[in-house]
N, CA, C and O of each residue as an XYZ file, in Angstrom:
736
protein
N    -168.289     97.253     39.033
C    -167.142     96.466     39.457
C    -166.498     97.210     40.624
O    -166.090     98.366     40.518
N    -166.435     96.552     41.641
C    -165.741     96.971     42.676
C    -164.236     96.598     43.076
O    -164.007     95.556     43.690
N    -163.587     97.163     42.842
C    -162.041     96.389     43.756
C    -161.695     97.259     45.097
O    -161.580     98.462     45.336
N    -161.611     96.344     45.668
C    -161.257     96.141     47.154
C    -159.864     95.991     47.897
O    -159.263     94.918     47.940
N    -159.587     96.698     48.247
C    -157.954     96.427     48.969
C    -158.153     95.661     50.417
O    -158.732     96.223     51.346
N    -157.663     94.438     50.514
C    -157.827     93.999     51.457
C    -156.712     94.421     53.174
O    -156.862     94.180     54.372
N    -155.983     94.918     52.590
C    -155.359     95.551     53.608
C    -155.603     96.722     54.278
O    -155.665     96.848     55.500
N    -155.771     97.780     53.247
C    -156.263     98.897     53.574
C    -157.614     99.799     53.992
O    -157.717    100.820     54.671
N    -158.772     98.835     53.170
C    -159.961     98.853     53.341
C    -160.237     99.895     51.746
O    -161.412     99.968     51.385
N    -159.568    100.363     51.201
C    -159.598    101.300     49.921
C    -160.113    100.668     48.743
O    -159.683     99.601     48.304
N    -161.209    101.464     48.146
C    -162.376    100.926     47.842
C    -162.474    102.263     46.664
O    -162.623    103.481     46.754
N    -162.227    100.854     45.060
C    -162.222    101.814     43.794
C    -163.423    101.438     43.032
O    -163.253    100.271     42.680
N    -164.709    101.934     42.554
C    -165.663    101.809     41.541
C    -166.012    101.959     40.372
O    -165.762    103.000     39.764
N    -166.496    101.201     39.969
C    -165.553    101.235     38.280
C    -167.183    100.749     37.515
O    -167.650     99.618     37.384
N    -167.694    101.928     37.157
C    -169.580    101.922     36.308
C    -169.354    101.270     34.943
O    -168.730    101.670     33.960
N    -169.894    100.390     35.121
C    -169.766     99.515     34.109
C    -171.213     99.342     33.512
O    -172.013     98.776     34.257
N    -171.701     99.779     32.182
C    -172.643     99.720     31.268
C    -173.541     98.715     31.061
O    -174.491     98.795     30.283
N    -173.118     97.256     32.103
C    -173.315     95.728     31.350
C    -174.369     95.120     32.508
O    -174.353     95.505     33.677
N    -175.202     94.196     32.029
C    -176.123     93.759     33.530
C    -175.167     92.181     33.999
O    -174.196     91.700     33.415
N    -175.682     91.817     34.894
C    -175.289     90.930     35.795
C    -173.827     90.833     35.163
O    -173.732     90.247     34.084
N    -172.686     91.360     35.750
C    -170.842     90.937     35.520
C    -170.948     90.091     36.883
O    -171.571     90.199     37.939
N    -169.887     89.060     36.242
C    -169.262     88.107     37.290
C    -168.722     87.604     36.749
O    -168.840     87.566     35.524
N    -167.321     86.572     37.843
C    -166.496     85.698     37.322
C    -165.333     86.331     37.138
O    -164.550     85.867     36.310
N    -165.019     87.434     37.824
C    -164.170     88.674     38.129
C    -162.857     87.742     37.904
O    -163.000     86.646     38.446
N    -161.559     87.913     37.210
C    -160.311     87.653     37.711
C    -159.422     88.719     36.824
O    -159.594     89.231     35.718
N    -158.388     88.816     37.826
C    -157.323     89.822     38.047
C    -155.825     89.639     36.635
O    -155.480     88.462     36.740
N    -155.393     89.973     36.081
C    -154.236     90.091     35.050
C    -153.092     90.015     36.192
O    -153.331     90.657     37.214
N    -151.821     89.267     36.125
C    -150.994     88.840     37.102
C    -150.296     90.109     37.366
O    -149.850     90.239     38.506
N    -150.085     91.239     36.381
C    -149.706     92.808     36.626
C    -150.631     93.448     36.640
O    -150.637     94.549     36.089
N    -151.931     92.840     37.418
C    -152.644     93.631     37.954
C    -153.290     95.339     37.485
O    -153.743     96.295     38.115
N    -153.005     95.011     35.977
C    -153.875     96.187     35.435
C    -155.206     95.569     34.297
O    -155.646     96.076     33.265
N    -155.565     94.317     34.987
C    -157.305     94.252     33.665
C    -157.309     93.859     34.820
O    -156.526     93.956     35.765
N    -158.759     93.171     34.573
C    -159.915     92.555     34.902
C    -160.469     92.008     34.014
O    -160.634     92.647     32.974
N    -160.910     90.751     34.101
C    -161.793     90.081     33.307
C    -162.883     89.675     33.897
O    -162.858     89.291     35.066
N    -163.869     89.702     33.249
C    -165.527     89.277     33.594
C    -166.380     89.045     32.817
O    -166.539     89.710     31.793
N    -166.980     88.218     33.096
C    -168.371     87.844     32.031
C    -169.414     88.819     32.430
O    -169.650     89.184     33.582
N    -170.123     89.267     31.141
C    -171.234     89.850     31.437
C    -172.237     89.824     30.439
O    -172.076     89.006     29.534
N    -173.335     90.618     30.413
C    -174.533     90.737     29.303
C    -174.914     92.490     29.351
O    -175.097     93.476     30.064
N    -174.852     91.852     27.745
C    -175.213     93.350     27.118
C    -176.151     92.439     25.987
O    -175.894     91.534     25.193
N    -177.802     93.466     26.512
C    -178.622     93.087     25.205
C    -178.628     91.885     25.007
O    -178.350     91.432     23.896
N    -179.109     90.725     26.564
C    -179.106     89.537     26.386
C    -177.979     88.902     26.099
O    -177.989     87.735     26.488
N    -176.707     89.347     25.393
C    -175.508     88.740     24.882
C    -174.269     88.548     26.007
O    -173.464     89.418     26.339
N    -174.349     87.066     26.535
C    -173.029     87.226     27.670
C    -171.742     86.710     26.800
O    -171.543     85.784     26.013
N    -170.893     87.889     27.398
C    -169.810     87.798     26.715
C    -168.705     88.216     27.686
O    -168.950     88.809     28.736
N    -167.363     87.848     27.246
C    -166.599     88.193     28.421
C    -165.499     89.778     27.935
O    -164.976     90.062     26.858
N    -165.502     90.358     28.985
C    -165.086     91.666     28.826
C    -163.834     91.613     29.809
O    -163.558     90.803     30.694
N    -162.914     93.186     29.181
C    -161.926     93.640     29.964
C    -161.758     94.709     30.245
O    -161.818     95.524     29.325
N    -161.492     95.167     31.526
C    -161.486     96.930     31.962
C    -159.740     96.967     32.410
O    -159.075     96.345     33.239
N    -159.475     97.872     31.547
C    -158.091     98.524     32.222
C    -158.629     99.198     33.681
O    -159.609     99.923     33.853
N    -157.788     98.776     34.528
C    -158.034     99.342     35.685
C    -157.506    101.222     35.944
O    -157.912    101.993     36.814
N    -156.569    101.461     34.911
C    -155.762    102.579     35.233
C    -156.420    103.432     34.132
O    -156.017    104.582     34.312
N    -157.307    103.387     33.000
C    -158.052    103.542     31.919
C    -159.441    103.887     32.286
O    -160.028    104.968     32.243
N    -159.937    102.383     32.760
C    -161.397    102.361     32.875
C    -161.569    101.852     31.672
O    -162.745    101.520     31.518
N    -160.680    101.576     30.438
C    -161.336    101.482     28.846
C    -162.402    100.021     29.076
O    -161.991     99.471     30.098
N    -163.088     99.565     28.741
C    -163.894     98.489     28.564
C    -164.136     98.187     27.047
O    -164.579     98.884     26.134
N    -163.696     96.935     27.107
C    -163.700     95.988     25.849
C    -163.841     94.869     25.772
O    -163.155     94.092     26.436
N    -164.902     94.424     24.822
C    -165.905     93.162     24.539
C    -164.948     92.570     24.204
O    -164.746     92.924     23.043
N    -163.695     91.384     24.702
C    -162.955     90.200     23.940
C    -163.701     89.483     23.423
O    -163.274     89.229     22.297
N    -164.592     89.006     23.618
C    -164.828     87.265     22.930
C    -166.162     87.784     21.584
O    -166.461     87.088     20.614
N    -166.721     89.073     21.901
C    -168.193     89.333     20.736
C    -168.646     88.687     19.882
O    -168.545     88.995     18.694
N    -169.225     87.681     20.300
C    -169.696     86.968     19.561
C    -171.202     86.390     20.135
O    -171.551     86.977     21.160
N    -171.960     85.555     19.751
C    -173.485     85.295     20.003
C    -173.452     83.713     20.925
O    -174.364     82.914     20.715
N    -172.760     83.500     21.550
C    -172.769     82.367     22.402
C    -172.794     83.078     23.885
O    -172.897     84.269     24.180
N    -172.663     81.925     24.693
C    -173.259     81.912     26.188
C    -171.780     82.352     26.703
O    -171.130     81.397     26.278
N    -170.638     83.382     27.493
C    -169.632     82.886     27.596
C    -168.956     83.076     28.792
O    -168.654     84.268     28.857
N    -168.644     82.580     29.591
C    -168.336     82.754     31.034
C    -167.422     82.399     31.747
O    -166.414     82.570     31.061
N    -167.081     81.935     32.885
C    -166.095     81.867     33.326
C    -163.971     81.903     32.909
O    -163.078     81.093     32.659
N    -164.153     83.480     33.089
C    -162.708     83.613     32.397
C    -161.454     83.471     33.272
O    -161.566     83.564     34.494
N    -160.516     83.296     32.816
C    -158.991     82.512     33.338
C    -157.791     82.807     33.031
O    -157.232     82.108     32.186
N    -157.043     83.985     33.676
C    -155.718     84.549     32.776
C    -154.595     83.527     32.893
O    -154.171     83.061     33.951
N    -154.116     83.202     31.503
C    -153.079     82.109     31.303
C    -151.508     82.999     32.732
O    -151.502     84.181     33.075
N    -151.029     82.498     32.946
C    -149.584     83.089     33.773
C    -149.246     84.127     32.973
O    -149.246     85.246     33.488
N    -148.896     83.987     31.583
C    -148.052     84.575     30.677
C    -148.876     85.779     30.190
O    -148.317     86.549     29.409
N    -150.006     86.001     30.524
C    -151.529     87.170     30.564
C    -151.633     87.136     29.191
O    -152.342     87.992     28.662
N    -150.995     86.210     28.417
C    -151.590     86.683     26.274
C    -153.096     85.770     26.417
O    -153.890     86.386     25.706
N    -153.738     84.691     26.972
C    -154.664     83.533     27.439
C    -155.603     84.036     28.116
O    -155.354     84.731     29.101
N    -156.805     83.787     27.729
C    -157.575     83.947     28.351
C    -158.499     82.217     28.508
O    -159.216     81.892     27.562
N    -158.395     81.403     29.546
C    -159.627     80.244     28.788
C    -160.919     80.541     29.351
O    -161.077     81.220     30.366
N    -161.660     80.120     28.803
C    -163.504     80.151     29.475
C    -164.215     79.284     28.865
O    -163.846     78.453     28.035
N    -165.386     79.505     29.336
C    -166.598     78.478     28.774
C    -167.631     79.410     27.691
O    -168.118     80.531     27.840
N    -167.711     78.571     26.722
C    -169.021     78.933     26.264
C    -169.890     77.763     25.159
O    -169.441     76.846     24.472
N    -170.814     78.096     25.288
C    -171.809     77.430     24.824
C    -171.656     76.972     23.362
O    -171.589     77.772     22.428
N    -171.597     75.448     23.204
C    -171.548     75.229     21.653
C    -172.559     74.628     21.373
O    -172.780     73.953     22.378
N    -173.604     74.357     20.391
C    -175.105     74.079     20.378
C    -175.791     74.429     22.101
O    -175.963     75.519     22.648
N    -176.087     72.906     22.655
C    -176.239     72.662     23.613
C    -175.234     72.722     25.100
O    -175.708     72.684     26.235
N    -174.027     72.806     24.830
C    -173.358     72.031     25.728
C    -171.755     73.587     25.865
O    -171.059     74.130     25.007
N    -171.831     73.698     27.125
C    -170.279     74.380     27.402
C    -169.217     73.895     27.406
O    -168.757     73.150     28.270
N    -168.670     74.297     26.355
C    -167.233     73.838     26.130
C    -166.159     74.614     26.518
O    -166.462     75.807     26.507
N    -164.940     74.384     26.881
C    -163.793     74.946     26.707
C    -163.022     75.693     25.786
O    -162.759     75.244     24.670
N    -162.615     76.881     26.203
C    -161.802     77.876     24.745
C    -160.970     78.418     25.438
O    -160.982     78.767     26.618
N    -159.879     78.508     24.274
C    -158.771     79.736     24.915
C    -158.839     81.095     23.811
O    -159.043     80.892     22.614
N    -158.688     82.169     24.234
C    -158.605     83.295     23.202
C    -157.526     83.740     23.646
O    -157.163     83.784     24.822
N    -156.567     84.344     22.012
C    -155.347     84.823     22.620
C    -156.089     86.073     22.467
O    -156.983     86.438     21.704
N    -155.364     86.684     23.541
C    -155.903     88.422     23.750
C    -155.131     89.368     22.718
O    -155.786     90.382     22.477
N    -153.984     89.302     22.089
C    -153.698     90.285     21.418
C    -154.328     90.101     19.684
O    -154.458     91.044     18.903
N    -154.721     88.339     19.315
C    -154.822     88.602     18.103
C    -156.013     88.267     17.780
O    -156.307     88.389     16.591
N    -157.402     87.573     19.060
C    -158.177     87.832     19.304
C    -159.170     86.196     18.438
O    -160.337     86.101     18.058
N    -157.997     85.162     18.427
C    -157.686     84.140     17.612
C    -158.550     83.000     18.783
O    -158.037     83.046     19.900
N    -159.776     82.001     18.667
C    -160.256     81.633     19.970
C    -160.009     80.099     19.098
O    -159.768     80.053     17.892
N    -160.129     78.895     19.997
C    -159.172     78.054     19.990
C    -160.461     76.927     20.987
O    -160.605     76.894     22.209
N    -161.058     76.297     20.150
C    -161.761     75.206     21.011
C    -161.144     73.767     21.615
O    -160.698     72.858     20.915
N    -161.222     73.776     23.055
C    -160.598     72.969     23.326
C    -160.988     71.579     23.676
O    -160.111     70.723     23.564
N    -162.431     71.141     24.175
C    -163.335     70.476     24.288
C    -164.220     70.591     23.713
O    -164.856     71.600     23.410
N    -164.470     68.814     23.334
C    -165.670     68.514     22.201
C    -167.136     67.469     22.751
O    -167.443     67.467     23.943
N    -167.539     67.046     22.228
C    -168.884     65.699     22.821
C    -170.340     66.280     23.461
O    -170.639     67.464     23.614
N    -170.714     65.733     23.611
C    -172.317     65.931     24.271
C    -171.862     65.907     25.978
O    -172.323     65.019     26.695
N    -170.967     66.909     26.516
C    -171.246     66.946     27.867
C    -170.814     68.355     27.977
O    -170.689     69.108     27.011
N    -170.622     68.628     29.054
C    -170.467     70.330     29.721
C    -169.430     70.389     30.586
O    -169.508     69.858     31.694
N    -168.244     71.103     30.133
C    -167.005     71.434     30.707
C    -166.953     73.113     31.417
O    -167.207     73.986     30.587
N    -166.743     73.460     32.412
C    -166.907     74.851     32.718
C    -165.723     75.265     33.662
O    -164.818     74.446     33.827
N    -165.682     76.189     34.140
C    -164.456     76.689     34.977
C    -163.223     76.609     35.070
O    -162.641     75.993     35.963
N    -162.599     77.325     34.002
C    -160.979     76.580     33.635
C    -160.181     77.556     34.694
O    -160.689     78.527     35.256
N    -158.660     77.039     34.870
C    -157.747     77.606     35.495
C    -156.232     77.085     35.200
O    -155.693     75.978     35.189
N    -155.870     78.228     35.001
C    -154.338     77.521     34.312
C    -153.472     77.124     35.432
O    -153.725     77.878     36.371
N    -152.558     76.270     35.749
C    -151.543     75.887     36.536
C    -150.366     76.986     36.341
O    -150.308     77.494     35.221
N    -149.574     77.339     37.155
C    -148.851     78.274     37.389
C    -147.543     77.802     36.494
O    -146.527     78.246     37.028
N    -147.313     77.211     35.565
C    -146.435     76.840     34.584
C    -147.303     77.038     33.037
O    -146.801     76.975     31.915
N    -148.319     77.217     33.286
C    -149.104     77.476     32.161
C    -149.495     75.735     31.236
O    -149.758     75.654     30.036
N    -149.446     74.955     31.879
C    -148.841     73.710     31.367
C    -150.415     72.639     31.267
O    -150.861     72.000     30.314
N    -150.963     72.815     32.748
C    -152.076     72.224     32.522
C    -153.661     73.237     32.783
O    -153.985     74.147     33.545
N    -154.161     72.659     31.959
C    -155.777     73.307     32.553
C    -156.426     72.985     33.068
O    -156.564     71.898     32.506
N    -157.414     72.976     34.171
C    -158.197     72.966     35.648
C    -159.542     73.026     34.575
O    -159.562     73.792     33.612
N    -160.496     72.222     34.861
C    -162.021     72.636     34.719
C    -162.778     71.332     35.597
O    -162.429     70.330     36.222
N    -163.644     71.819     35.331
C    -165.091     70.878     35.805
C    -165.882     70.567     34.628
O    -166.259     71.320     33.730
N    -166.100     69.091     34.822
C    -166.633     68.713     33.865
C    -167.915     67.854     34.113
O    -167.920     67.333     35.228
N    -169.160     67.546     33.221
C    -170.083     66.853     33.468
C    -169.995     65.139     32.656
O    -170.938     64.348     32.609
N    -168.531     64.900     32.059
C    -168.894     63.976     31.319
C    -168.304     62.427     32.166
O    -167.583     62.262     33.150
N    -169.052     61.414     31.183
C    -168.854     60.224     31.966
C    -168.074     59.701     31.490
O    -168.150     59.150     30.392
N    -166.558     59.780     32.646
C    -165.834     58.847     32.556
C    -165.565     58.133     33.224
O    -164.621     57.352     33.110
N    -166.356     58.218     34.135
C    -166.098     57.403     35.544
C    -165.691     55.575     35.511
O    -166.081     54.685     34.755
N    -164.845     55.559     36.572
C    -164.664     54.140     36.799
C    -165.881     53.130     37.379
O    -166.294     52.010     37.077
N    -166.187     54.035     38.268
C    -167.612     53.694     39.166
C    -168.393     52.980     37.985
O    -168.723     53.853     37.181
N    -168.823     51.694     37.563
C    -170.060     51.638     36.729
C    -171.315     51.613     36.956
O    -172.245     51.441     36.168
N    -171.311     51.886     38.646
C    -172.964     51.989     38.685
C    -173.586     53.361     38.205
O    -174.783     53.566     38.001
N    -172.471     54.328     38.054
C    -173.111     55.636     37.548
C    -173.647     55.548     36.770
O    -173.075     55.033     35.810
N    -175.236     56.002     36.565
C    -176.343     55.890     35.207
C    -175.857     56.936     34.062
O    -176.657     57.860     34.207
N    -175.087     57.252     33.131
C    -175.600     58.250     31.864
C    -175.902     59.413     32.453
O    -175.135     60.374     32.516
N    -177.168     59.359     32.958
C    -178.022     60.511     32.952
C    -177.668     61.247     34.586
O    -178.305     62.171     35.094
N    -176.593     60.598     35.128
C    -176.056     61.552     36.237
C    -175.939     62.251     36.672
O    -176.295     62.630     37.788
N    -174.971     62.958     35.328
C    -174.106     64.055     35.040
C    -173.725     64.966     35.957
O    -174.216     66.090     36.062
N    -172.682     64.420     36.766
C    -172.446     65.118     38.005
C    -170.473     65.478     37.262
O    -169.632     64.927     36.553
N    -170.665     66.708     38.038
C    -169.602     67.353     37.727
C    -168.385     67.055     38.780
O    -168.415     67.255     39.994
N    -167.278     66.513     37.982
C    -165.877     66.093     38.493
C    -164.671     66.866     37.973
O    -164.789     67.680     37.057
N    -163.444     66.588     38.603
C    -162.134     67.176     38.474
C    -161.561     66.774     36.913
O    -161.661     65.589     36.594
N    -160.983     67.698     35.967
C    -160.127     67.141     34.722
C    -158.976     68.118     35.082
O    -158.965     68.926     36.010
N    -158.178     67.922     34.321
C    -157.255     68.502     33.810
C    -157.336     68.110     32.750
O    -157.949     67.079     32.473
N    -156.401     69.251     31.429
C    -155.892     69.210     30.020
C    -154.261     69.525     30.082
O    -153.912     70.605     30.561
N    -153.653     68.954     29.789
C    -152.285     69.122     29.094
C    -151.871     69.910     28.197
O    -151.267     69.384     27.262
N    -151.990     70.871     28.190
C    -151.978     71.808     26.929
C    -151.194     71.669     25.905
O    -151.485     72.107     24.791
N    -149.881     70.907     26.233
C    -148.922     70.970     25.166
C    -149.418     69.167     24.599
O    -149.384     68.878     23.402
N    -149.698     68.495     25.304
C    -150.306     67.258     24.415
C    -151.486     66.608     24.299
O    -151.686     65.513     23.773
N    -152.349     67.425     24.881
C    -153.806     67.373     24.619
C    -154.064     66.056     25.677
O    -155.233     65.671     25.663
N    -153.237     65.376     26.506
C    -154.110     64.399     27.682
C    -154.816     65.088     28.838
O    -154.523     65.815     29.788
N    -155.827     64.542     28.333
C    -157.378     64.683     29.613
C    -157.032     63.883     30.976
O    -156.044     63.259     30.587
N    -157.175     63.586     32.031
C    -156.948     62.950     33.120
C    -158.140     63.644     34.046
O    -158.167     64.859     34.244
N    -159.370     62.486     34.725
C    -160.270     62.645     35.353
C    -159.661     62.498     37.034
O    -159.631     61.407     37.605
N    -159.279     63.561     37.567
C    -159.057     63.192     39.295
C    -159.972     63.210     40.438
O    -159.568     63.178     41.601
N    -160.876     63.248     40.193
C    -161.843     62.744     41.373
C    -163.205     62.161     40.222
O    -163.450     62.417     39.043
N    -163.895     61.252     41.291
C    -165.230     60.743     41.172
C    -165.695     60.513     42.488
O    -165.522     59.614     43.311
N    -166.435     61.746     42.456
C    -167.049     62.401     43.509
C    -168.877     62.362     43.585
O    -169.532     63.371     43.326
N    -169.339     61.416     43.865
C    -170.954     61.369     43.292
C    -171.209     63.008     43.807
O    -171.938     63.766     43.166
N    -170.916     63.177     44.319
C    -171.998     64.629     45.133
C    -171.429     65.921     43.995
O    -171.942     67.040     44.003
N    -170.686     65.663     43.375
C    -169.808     66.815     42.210
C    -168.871     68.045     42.708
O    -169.050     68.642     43.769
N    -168.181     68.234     42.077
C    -166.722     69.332     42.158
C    -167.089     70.109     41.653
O    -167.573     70.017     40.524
N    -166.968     71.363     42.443
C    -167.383     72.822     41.753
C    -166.351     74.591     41.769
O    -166.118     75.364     42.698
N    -166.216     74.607     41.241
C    -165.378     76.032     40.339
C    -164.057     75.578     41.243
O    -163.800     76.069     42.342
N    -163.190     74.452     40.519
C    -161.831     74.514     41.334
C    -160.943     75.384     40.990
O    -161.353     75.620     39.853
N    -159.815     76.195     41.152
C    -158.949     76.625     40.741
C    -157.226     76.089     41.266
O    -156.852     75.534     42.300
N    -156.736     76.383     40.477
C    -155.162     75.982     40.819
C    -154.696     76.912     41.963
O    -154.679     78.108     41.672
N    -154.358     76.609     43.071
C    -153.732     77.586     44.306
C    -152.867     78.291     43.821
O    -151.896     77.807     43.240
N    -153.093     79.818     43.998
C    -151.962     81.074     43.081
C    -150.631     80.492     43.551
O    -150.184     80.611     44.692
N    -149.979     79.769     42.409
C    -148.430     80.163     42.408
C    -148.096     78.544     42.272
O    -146.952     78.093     42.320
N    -149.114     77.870     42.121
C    -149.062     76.080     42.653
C    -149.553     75.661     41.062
O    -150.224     76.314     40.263
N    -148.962     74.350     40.942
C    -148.984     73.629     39.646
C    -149.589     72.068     40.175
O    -149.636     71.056     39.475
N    -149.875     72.152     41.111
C    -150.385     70.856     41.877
C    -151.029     70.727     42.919
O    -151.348     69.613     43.335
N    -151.434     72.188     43.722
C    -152.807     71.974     44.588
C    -154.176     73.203     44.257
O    -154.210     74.326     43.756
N    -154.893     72.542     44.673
C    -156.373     72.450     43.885
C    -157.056     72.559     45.094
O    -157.112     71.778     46.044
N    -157.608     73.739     44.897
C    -158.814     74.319     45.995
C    -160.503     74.626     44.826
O    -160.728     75.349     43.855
N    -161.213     73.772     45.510
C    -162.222     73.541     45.025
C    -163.923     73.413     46.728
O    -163.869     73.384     47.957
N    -165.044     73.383     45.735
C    -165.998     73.272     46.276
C    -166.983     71.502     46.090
O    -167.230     70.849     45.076
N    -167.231     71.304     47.191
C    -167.967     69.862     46.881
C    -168.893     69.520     48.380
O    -168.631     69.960     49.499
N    -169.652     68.909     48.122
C    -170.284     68.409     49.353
C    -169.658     67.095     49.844
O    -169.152     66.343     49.011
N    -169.663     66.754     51.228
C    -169.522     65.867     51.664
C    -170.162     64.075     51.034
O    -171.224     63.545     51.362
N    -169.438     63.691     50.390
C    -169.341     62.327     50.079
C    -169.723     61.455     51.409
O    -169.704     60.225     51.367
């Protein structure tokens, strides 16, 4: 794990035990890191005190689990991981280590991001809800959701045939959305 000062050019390395880490994000007081990684085939998402170095397996368990997301309030962590077939949505609280499924069905939800009120959740999703009805089933092109956290409404904001990829909420914004997609 590398962190990088973008101002200064100062450059801290941090040997980490685990093969392929990614999906790097920062604790809003800026002392963890979170990342998915694999140990012994097992991806799981981990945390390094930056001022420590300590490294610790949060989620240990035998699923697929990736893309992690510090709630504002840093007790939240959400990510994806694998339930049979299909990536679903979870939140784990970090102190009591309590994980919390948030999405269900035969499709694949991935890349969460909390809104800067902690209020709604950001992911990408593969399922069909589209208005469009010429979309076939077997599409499965990945579009914009949000979750409501405090009342559980889903809301689909784009239908995008070409698909939406790893959006996040703009640091400090509860309503703009920087994301990846091809030209429609």
């Amino acid at each position: 794990l590398v962190i990088l000062d973008a101002n200064t050019k100062d450059r801290k390395d941090y040997e980490i035990p685990l093969d392929q880490p990614f999906s790097p994000t920062v604790s809003l007081d800026s002392k963890f890191v979170y990342f998915a990684a694999s140990k012994n085939t097992l991806r799981d998402i981990y945390s390094i005190n930056l001022e420590t170095s300590e490294l610790r397996n949060i989620t240990n368990d035998e699923e697929f689990d990736s893309a992690p997301s510090v709630s504002p309030d840093g007790r939240t962590i959400a990510y994806a991981s694998f339930v049979k077939d299909f990536q679903k949505i979870f939140l784990l609280d970090i102190n009591t280590g309590i994980k919390t499924q948030l999405t269900f069905n035969r499709y694949n939800d991935n890349t969460p991001s909390f809104s800067e009120d902690g209020r709604l959740l950001l992911y990408q999703s593969d399922e069909i809800r589209s208005v469009n009805l010429s979309r076939k089933q077997e599409d499965r092109i990945w579009n914009l959701y949000t979750m409501d956290l405090q009342t559980g409404q889903v809301n689909q904001w784009t239908d995008v045939y070409s698909g939406v990829f790893t959006p996040r909420f703009e640091r400090g914004s509860n309503d703009k959305v920087v994301l990846a997609s091809w030209a429609d």
